[in-house]
N, C-alpha and C positions, 0 to 999 in steps of 0.2 A: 423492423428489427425488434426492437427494445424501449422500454421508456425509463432512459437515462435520465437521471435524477442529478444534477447539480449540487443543488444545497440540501435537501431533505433527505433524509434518511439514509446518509452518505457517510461514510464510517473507513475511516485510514486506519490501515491493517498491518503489522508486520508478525513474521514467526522465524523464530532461532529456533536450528537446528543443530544437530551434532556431527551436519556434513555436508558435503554438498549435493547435486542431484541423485547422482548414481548411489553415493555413499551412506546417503543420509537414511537413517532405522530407527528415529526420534526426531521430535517434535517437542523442543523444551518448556516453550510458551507459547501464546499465543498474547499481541498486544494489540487491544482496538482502541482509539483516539475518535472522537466527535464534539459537535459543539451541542451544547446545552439549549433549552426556551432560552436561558437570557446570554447565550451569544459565551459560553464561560468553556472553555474545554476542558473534555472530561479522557481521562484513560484507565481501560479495565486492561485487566490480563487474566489465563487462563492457565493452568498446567494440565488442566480436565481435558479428557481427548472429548468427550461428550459435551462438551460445552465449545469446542472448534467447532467438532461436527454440527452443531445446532447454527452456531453463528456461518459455516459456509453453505449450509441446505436453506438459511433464509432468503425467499426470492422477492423481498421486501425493500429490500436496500440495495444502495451501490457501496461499491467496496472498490476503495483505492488504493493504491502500493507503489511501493517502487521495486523494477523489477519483476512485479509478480507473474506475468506473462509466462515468462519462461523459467521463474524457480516456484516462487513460491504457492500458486495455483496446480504447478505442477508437485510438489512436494504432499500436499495435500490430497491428490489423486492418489499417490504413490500409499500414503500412511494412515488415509483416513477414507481412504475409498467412494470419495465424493470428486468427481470429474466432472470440476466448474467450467472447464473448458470445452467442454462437448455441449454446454446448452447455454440458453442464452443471456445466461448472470450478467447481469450488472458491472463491469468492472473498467476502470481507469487506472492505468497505466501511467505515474510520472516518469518514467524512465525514457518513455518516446515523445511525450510533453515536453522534457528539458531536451534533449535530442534537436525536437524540432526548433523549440521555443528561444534556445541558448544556443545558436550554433559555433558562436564565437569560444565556448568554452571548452576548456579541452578534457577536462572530466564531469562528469555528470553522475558521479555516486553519493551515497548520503553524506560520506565523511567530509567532502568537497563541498558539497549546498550546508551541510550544518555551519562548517566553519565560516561560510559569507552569510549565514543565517544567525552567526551570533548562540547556535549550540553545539555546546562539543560531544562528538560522538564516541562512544563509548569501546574501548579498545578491549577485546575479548582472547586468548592468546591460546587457552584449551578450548575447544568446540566437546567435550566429553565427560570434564571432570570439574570445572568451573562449579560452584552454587548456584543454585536455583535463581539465586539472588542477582548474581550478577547478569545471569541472561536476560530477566523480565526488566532491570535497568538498563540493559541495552536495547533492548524490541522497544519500549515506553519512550526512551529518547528517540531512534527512529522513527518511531511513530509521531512525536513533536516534529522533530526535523521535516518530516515529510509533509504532516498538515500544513506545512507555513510553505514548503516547494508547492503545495495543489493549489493554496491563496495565492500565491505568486500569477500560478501559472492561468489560474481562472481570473486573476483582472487583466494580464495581458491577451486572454484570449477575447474579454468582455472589448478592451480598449480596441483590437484586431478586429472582428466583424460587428464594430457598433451597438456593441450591448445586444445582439440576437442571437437567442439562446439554443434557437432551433439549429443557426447554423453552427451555433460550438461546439452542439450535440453530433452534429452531421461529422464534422471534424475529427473529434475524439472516434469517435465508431471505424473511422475509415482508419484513422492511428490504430485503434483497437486490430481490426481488420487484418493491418499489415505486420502487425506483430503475433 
């Protein structure tokens, strides 16, 4: 298939929009989160369409999300005419990580994990007319939120098949797969 990357060049991704799939005609930000040489995280954001475009045509990286399967990879096909899902990008899915990983739980959205994550998620009320501001502070939190969901989820997968990274790879792809 693919050579899934784990820890290297692995980069949590979110983007606010001004709608939802069908709706959405904008792309207000884009927010990438990663860890630094000394282990420090780091988050950028973009409002440059050319600068998403650069960051989802790179086939260098993995790129994780929540949800992005079915919005926000698709959002990007839609507005930015890059269709990560027809080839064979790099991408992990927390959405079916926690799915699988948490079955006891009965929601699985960021607002949900931030708050047992200890970060509160940022409450947005216009998807249209907000400032710029407030959307890149809510994609940037998400993107917190979610890197600490993907730690979560990749020591409980380490702890699950004995620290073998071939098979968590095998795992996620078939998660991949089915979403």
């Amino acid at each position: 298939m693919f050579n899934l990357s784990l820890k290297k060049n692995l980069f949590v991704y979110d983007i606010e929009c001004d709608g939802l799939l069908a709706e959405a005609t904008k792309i207000h930000c884009l927010s990438i989160c990663w860890k630094d040489k000394n282990g420090q995280i780091q988050t950028k954001s973009t409002t440059d369409y050319d600068e998403m475009r650069k960051f989802f045509s790179n086939k260098g990286i993995t790129r994780v999300g929540h949800y992005i399967t079915l919005y926000d990879e698709r959002v990007v096909a839609k507005l930015l005419g890059i269709d990560t899902l027809q080839s064979n990008d790099q991408i992990i899915d927390t959405t079916a990580l926690s799915w699988f990983l948490y079955p006891e739980r009965n929601k699985h959205g960021l607002e949900e994990w931030g708050i047992d994550l200890g970060i509160h998620k940022i409450e947005i009320k216009d998807w249209k007319n907000q400032s710029i501001q407030d959307y890149i502070l809510r994609c940037e939190t998400d993107t917190r939120i979610n890197f600490k969901l993907w730690e979560n989820c990749l020591n409980l997968l380490y702890q699950i098949y004995d620290n073998n990274e071939d098979e968590i790879i095998r795992f996620i792809q078939y998660l991949q797969f089915k979403l």
